[in-house]
Rosetta silent file (secondary structure, phi, psi, omega in degrees, C-alpha in Angstrom):
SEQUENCE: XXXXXXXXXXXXXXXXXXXXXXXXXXXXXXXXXXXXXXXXXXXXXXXXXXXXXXXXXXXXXXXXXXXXXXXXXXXXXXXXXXXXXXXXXXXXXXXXXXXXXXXXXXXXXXXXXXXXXXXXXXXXXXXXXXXXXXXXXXXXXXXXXXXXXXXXXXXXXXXXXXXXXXXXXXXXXXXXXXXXXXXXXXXXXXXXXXXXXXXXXXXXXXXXXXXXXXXXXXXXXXXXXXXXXXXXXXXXXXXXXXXXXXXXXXXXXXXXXXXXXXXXXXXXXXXXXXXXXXXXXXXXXXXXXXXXXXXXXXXXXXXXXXXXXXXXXXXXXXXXXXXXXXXXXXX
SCORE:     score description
SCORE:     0.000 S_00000001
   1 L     0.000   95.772 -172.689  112.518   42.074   75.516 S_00000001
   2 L   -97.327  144.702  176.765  110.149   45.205   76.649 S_00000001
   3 E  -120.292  124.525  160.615  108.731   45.577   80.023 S_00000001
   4 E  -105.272  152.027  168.985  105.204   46.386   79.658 S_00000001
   5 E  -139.238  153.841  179.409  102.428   47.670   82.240 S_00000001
   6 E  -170.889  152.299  179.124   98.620   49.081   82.610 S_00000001
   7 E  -156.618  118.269 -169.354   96.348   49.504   85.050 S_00000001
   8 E  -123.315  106.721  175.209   92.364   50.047   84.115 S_00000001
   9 E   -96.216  132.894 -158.209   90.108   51.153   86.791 S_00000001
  10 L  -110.712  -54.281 -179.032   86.652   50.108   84.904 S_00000001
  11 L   -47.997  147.733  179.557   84.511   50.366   88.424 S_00000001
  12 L   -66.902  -31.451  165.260   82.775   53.165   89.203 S_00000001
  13 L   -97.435   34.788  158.723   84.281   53.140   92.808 S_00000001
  14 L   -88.117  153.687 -164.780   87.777   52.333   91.663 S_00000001
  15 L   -80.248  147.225  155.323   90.534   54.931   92.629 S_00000001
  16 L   -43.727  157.616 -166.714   92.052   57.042   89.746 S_00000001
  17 L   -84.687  163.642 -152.505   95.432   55.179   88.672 S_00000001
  18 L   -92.773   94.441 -151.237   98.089   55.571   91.178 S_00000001
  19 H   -63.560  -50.813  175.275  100.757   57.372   88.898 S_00000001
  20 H   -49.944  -72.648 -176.528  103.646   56.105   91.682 S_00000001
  21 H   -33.725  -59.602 -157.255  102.465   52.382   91.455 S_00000001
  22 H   -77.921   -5.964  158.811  102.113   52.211   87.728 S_00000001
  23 H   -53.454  -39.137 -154.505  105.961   53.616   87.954 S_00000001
  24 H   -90.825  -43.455 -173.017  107.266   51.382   90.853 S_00000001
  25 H   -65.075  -43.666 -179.906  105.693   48.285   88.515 S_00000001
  26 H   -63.370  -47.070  166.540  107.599   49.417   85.342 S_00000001
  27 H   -35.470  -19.135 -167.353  110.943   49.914   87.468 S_00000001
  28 L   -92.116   -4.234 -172.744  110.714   46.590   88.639 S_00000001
  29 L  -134.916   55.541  174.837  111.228   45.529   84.593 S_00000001
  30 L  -104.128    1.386 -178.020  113.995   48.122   84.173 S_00000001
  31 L   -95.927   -9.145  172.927  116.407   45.345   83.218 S_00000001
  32 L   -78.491  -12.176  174.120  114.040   44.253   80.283 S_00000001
  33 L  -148.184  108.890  165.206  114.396   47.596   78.511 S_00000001
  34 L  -112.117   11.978  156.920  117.280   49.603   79.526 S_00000001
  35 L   -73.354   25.054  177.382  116.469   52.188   76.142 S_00000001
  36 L   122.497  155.010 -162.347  114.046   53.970   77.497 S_00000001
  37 E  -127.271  155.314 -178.246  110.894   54.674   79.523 S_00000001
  38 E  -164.892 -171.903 -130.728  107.662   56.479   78.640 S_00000001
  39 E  -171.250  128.084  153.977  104.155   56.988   80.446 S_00000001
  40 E  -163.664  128.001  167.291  100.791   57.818   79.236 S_00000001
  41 E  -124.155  165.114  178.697   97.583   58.269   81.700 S_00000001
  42 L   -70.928 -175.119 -167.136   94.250   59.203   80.548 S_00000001
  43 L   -97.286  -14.759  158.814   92.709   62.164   81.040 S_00000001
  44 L   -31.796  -44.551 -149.225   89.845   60.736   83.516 S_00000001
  45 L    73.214   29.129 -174.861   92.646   58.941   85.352 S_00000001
  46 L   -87.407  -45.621  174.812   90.872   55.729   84.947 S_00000001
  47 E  -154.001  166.901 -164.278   93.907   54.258   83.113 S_00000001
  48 E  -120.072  120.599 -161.615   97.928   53.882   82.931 S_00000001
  49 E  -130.949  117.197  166.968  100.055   52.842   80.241 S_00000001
  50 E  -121.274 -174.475 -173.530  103.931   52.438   81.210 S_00000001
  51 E  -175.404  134.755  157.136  106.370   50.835   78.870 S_00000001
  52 E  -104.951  136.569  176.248  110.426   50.074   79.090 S_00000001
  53 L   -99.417  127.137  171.330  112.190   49.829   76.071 S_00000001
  54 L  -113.779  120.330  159.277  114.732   47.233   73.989 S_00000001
  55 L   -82.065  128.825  176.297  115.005   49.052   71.156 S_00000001
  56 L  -148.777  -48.433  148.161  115.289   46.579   68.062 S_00000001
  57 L   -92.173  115.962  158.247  113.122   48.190   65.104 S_00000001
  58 L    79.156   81.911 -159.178  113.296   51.864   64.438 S_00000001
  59 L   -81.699    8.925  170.311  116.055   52.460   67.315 S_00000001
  60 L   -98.988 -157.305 -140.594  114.640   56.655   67.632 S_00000001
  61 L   -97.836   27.240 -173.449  112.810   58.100   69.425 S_00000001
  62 L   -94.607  -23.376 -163.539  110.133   57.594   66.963 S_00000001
  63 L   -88.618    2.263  142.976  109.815   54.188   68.021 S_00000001
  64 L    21.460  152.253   84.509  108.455   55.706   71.610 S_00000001
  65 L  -125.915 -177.845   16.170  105.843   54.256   73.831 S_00000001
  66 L   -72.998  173.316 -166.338  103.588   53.999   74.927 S_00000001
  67 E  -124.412  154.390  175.068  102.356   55.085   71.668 S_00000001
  68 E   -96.505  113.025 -178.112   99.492   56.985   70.219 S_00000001
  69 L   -90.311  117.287 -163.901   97.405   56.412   67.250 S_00000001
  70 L   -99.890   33.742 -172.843   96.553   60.090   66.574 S_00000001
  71 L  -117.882  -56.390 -176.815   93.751   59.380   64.315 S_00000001
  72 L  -123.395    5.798  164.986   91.719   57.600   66.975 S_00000001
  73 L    72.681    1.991  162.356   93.502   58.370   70.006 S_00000001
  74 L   -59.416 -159.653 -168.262   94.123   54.700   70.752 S_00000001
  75 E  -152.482   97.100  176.599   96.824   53.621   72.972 S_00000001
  76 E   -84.594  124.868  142.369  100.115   50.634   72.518 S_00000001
  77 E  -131.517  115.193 -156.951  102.266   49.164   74.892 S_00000001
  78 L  -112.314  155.202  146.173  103.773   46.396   72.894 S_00000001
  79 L  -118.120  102.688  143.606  106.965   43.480   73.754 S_00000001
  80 L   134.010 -124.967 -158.466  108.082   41.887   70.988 S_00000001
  81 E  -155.093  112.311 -170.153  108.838   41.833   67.528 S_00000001
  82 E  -110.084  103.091  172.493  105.936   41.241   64.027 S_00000001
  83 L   -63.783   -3.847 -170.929  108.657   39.711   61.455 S_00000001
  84 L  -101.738  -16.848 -120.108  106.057   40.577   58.783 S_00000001
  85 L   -80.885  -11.866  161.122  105.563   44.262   59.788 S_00000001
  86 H   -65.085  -55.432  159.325  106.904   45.238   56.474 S_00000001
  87 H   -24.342  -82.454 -170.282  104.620   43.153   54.528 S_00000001
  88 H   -45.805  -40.208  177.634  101.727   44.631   56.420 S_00000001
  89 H   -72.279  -34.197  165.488  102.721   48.321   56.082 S_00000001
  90 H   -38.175  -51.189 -178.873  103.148   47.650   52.344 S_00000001
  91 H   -52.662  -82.037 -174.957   99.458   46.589   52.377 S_00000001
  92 H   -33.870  -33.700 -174.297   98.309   49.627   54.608 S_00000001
  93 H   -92.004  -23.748 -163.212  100.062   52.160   52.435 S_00000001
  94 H   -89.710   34.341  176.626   98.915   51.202   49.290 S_00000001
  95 L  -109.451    0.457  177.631   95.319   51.697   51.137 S_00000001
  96 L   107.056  -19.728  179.268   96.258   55.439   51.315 S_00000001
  97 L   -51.164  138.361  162.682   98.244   54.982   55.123 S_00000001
  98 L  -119.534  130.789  175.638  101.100   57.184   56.046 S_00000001
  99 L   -96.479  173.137 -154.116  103.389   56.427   58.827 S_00000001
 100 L  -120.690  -23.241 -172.079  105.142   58.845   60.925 S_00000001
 101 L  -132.042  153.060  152.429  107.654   56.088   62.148 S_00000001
 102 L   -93.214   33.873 -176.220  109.619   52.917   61.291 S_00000001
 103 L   -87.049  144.809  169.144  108.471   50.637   64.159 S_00000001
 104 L   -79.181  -19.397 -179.416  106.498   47.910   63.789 S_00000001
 105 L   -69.405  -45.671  172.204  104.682   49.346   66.645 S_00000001
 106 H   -65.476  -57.505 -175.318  103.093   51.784   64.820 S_00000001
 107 H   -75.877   22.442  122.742  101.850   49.487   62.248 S_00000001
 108 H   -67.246  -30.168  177.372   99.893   47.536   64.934 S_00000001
 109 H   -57.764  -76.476 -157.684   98.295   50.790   65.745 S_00000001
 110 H   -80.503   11.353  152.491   97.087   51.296   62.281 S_00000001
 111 H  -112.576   -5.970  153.942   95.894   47.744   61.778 S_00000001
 112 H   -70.842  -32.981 -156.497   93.981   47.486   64.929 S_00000001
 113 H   -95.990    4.668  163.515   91.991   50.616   63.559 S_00000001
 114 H  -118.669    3.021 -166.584   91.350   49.296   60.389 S_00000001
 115 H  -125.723   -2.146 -150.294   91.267   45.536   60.607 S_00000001
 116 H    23.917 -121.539 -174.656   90.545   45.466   64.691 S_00000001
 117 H   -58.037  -32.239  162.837   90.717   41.371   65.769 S_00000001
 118 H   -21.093  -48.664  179.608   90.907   40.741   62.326 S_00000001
 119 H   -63.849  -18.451 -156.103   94.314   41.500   62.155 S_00000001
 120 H   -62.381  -49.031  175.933   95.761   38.924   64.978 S_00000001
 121 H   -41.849  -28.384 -172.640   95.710   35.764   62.415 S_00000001
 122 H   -93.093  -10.343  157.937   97.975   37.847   60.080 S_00000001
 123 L   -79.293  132.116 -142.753  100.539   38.278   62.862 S_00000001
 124 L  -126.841   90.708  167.848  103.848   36.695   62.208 S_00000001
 125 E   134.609 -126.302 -162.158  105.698   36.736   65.418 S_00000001
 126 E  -120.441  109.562 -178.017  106.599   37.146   69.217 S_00000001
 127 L  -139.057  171.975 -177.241  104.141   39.179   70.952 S_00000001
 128 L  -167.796   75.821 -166.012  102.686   40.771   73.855 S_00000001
 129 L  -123.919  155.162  177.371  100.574   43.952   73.860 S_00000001
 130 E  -120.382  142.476 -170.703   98.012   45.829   75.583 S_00000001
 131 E  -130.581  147.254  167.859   95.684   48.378   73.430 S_00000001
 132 E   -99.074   85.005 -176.661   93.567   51.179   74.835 S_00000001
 133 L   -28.236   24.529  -15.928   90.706   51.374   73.071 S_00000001
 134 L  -160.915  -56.358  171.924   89.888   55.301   72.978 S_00000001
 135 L   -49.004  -86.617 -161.933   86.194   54.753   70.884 S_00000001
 136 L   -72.438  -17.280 -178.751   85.146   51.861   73.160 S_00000001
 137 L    38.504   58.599  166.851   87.056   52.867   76.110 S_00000001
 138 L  -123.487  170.570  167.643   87.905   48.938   76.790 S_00000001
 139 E  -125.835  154.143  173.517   91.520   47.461   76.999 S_00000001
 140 E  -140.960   98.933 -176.396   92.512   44.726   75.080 S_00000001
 141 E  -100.095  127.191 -156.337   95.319   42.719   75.912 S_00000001
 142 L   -99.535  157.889  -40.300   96.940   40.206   73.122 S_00000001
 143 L   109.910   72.657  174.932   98.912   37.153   73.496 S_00000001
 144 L   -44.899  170.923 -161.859  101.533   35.216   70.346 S_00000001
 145 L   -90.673   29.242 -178.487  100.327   32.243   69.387 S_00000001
 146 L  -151.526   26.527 -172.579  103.312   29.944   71.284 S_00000001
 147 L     1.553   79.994 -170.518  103.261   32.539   73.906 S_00000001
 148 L   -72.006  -60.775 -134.347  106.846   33.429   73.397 S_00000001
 149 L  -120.543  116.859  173.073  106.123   36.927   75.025 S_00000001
 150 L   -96.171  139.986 -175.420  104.733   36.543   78.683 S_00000001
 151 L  -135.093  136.494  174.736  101.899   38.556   79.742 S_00000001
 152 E  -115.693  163.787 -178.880  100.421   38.443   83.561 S_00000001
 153 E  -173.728  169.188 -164.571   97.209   40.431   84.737 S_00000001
 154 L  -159.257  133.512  141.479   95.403   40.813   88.206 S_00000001
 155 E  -143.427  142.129 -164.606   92.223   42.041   88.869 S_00000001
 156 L   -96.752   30.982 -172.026   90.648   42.971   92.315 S_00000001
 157 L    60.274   32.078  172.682   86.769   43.652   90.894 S_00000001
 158 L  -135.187  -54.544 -177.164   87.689   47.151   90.681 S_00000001
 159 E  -112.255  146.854  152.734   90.881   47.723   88.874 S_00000001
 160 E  -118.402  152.121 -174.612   92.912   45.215   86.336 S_00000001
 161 E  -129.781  114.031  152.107   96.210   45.415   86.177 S_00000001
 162 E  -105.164 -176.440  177.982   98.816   44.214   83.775 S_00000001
 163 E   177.768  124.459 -129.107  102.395   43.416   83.282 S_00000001
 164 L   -80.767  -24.761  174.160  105.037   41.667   81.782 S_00000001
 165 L  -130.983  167.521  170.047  106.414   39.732   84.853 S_00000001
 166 H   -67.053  -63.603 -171.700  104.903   38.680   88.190 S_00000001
 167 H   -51.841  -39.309  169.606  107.458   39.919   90.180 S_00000001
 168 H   -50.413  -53.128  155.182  106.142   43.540   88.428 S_00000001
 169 H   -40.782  -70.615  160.512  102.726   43.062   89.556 S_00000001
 170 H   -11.955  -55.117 -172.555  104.145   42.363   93.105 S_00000001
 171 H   -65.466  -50.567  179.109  105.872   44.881   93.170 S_00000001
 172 H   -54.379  -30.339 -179.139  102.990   47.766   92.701 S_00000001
 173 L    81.608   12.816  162.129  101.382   46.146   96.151 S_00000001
 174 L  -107.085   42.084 -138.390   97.683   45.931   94.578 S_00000001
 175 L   168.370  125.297 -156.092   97.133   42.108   94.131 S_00000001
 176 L   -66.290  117.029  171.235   95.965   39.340   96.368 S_00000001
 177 L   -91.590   26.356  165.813   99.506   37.631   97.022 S_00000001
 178 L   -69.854  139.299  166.689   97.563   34.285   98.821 S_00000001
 179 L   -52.812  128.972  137.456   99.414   31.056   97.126 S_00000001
 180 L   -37.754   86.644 -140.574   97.893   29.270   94.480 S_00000001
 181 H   -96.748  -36.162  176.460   97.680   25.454   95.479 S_00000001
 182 H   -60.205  -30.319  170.547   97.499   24.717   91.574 S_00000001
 183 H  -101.443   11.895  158.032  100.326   26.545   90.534 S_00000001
 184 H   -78.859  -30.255 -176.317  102.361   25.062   93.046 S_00000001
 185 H   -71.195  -68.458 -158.812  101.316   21.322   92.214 S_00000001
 186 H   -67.985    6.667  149.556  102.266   21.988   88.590 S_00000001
 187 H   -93.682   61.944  136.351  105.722   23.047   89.189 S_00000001
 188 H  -113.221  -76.560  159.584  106.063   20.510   91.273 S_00000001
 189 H   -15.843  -61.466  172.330  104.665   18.144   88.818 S_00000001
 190 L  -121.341    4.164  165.878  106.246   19.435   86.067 S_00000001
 191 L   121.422  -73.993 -115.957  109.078   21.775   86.381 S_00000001
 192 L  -148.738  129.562  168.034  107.408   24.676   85.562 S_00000001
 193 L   -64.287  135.728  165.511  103.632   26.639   86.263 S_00000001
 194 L   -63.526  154.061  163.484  100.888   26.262   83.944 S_00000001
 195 L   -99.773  144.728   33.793   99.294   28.921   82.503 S_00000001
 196 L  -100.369  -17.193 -134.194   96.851   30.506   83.578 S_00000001
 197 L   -93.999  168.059 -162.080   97.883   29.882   86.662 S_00000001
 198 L  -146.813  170.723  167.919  100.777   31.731   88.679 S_00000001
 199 L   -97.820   25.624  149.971  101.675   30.777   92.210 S_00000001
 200 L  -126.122  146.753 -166.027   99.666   33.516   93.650 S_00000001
 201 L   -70.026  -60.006 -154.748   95.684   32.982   93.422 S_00000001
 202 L  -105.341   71.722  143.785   95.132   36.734   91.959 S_00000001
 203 L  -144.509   97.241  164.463   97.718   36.553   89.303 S_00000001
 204 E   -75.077  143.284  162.008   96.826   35.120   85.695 S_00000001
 205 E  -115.270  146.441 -148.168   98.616   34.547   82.968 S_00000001
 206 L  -104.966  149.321 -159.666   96.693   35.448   79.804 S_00000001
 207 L   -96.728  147.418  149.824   97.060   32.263   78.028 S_00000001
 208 L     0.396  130.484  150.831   99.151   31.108   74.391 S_00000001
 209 L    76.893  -12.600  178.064   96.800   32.366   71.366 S_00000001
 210 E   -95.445  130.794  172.515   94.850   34.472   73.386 S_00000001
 211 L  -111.821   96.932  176.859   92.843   37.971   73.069 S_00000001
 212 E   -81.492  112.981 -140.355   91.511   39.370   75.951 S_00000001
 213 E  -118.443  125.255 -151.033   89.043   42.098   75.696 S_00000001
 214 E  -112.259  121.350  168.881   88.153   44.157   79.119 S_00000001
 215 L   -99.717 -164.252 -115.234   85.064   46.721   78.130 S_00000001
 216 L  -135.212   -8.474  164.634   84.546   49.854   79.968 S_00000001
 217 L  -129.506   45.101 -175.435   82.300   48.434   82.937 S_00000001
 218 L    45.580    3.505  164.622   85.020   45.251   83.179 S_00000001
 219 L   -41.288  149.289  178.308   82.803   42.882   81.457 S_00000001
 220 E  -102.570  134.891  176.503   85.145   40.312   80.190 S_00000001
 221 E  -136.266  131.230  158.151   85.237   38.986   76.181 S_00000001
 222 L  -118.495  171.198 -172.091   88.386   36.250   75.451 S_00000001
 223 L  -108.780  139.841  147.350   89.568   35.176   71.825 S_00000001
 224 E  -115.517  106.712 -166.939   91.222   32.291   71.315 S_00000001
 225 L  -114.907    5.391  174.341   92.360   33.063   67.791 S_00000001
 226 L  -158.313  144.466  178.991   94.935   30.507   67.401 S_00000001
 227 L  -149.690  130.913  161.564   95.279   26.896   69.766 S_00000001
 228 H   -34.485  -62.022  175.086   98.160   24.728   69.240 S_00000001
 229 H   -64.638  -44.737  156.815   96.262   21.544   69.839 S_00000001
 230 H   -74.568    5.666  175.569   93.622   22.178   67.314 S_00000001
 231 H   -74.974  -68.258  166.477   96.008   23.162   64.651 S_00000001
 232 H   -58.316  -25.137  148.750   97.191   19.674   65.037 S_00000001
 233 L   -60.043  -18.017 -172.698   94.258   17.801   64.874 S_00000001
 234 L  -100.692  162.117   89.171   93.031   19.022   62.254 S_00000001
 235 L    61.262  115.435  146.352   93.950   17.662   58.404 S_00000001
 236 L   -14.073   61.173  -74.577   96.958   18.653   56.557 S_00000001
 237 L  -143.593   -1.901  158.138   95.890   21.103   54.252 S_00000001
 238 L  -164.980  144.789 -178.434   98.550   19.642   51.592 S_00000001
 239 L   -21.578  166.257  170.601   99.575   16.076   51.006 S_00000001
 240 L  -101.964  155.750  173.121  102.321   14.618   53.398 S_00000001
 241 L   -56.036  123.898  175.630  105.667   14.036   51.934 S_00000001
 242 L   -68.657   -0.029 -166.482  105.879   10.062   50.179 S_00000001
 243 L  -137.266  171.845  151.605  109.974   10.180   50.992 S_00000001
 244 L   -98.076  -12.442  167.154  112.346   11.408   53.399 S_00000001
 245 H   -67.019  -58.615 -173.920  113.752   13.092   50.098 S_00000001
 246 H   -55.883  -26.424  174.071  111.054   14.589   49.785 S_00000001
 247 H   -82.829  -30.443  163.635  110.584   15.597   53.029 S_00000001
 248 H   -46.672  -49.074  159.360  113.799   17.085   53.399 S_00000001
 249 H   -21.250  -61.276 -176.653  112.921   18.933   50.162 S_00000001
 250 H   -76.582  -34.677 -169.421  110.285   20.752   52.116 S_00000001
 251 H   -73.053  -75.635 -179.748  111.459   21.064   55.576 S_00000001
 252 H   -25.195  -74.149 -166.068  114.842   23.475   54.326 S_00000001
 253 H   -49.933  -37.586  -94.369  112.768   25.936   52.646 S_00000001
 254 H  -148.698  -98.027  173.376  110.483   26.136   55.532 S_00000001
 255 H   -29.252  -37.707  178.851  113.531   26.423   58.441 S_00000001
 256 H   -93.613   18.324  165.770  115.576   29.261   56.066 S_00000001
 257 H  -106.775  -46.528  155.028  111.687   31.084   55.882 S_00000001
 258 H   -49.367  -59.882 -157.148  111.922   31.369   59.810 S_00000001
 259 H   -62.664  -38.423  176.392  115.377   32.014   60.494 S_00000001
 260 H   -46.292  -68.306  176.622  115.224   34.576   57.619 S_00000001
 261 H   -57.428  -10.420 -176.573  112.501   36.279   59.463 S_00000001
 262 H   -90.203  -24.366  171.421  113.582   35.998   63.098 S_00000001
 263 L   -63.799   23.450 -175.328  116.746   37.936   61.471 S_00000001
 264 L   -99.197  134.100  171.267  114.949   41.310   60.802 S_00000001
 265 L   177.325  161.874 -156.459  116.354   43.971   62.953 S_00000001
 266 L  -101.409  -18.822 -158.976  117.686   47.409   63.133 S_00000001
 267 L  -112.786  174.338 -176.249  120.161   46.462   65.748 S_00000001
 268 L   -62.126  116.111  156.126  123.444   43.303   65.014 S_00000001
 269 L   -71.429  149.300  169.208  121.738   39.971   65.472 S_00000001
 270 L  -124.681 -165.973 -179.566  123.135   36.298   66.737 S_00000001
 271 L  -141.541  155.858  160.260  122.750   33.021   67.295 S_00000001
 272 E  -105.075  159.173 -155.391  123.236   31.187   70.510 S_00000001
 273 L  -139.147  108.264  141.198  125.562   28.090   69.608 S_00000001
 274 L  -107.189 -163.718 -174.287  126.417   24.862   71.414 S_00000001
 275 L  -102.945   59.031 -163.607  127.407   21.984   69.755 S_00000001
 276 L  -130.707  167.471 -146.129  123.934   20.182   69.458 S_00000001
 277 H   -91.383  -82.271 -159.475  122.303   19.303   65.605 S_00000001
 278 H   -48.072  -38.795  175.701  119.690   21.909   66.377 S_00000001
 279 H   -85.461  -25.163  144.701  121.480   25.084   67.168 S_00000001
 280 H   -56.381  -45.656 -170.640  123.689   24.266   64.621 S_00000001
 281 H   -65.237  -23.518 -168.613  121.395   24.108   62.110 S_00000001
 282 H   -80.929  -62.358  170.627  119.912   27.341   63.203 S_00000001
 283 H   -57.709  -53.697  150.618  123.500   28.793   62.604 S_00000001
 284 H   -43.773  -40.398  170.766  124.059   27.609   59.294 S_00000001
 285 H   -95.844    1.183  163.910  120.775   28.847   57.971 S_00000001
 286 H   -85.290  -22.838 -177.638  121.084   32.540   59.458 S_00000001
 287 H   -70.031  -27.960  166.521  124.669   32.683   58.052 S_00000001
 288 L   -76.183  -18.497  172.417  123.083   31.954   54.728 S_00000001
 289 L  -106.385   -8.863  178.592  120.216   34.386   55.048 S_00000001
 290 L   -60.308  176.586  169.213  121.958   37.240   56.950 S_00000001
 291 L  -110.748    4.561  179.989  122.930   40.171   54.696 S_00000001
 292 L  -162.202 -173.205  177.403  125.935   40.790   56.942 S_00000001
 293 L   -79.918  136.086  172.768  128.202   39.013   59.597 S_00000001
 294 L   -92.247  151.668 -159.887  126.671   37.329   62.630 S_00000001
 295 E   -84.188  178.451  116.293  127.622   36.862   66.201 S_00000001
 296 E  -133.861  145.577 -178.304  127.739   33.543   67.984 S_00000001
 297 E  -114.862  134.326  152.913  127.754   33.324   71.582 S_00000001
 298 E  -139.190  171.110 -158.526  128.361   29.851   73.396 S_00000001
 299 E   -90.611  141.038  150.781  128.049   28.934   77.191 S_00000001
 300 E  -135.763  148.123 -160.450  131.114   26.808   78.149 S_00000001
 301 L  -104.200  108.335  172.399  130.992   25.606   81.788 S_00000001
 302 L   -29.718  -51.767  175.408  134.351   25.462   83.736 S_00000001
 303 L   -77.635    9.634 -169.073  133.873   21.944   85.264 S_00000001
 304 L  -122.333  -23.811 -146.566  133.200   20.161   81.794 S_00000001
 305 L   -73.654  130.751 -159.677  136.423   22.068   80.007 S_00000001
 306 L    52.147   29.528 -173.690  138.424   19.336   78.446 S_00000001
 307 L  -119.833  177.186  165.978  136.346   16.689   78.984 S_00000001
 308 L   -53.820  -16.949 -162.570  133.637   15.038   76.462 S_00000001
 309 L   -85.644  -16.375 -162.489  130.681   17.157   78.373 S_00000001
 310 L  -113.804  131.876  179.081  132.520   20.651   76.857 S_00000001
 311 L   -98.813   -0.091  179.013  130.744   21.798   73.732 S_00000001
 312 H   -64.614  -28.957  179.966  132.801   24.366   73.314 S_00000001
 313 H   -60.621  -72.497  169.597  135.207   22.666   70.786 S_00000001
 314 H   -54.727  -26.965 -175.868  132.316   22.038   68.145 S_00000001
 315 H   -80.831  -33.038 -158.461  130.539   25.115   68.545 S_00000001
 316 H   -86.415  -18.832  166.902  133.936   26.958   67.850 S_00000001
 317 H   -68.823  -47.650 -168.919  134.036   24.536   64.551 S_00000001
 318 H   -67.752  -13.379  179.596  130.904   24.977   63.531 S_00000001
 319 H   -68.057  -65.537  169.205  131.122   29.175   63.802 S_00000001
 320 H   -10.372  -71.703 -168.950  134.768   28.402   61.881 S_00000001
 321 L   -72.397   10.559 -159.804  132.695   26.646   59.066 S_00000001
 322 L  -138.880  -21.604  164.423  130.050   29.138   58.931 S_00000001
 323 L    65.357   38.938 -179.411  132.310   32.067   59.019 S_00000001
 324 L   -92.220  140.824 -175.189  130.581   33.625   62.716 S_00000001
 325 E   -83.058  111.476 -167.449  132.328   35.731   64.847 S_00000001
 326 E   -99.966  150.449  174.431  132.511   33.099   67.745 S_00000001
 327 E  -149.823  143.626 -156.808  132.410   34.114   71.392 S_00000001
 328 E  -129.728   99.143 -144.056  132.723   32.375   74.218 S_00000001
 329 E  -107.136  126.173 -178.576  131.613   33.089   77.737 S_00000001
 330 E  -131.788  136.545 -150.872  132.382   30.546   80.859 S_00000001
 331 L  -109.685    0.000    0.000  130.622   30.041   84.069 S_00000001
């Protein structure tokens, strides 16, 4: 969980970037990375790349950003995590690449400059990045395809601005704060704001699946390289299972091919645990794919403790039967 920021003045009468602002917005996301901070403006002053760090792949200081591709002088500030990125560097080296780091960050670098949008279908996880284009002098800010990884942006016709939270944006003091009457109905409506919408009218949220490409006199290009809803409409691309044996058959294989992959990491990994079929289930197939012992954390809630309502009892079996070092935290 990385706190990312940028700010791209594309107008000709936009100010140079405000070195204090794009600071005071990454500070405001100092609890999403509290491994480190980095900086990089151009040399125009047209744009500002900040970046807080959760170190999780490659925890030194190799693993940096924002980061530099020093072949083409682009520019990464990435949140999140490409479960494949070994796969992909495997590819890339035996194309002649050499990396300088073991971050997955870096190997986004060198597969925007050889595969550019091309690459986004082949990314296998939780993402959220902004790239500076150095050739094209555009930004391009990326999206996962479940938007896992939140990304926000603002632009005043002069400057755009991104950032990992709202509250970040806010914070810098460049961005029309007037209420949104849309993103107020749908949390009202539903719980929760839609995207794009934000409860302030000049703050978007770059939408699920989405690539958004800003070019160097703020023309706008979007992507949609992956949409939930048409995935499901369209045709199965192999029979459906005739059984529930059968389906079962498929579905395990499938569930341990996730969990295995959400488990890559430099740093200890866990599970969160209550006593529900699904988080169980989760926990049973990382204890079989870790390579080493696993945490579990569960919530147990003071006012439920010893009643049917406390899950704490089952979660502490199922860690027991699963052999996780259970922990238990109560509110």
């Amino acid at each position: 969980m990385c706190g990312i920021v940028g700010l791209f003045g594309y107008a000709a009468s936009a100010p140079p970037v405000d070195l204090e602002e794009l600071r005071c917005i990454r500070e405001r996301m100092a609890a999403r990375g509290p491994d480190g901070a980095g900086e990089w403006l151009a040399g125009d002053g047209r744009v500002g790349l900040a970046h807080r760090r959760l170190a999780i792949i490659d925890l030194s200081e190799g693993g940096a950003q924002p980061m530099q591709d020093p072949e083409t002088g682009n520019v990464i500030v990435f949140n999140g995590e490409i479960y494949n990125y070994r796969e992909l560097r495997c590819e890339l080296e035996a194309q002649g690449f050499t990396f300088r780091t073991q971050s997955d960050t870096e190997v986004l670098l060198a597969l925007y400059r050889t595969r550019g949008l091309g690459m986004l279908p082949q990314l296998r996880g939780m993402f959220a990045f902004g790239i500076w284009d150095n050739g094209s002098s555009g930004l391009l800010l990326v999206r996962d395809p479940f938007g896992i990884k939140p990304l926000y942006y603002a632009d005043d016709g002069r400057t755009l601005r991104f950032a990992s939270q709202v509250k970040a944006l806010l914070a810098g003091g460049g961005v029309d704060t007037a209420p949104d009457p849309a993103g107020h109905v749908g949390f009202f409506l539903w719980g929760h704001v839609p995207d794009p919408f934000t409860l302030y009218r000049g703050i978007r949220a770059l939408p699920a699946g989405t690539a958004l490409w800003v070019a160097k006199d703020g023309r706008r290009k979007t992507l949609v390289f992956f949409d939930l809803g048409r995935e499901l409409r369209e045709p199965p691309s192999s029979p459906a299972p005739k059984s529930a044996d059968e389906a079962r058959e498929l579905l395990r294989p499938a569930l341990l091919d996730s969990v295995r992959h959400h488990l890559v990491a430099d740093v200890p990994v866990g599970v969160f645990l209550s006593s529900g079929k699904d988080s169980a289930t989760v926990a049973a197939l990382a204890a079989e794919a870790a390579s080493g012992p696993l945490e579990a954390l569960t919530l147990g809630f003071h006012q439920y403790a010893g009643t049917p309502l406390d899950e704490t009892p089952l979660a502490a079996e199922v860690a027991r039967r699963y052999g996780l070092r259970h922990q238990v935290r109560w509110v």
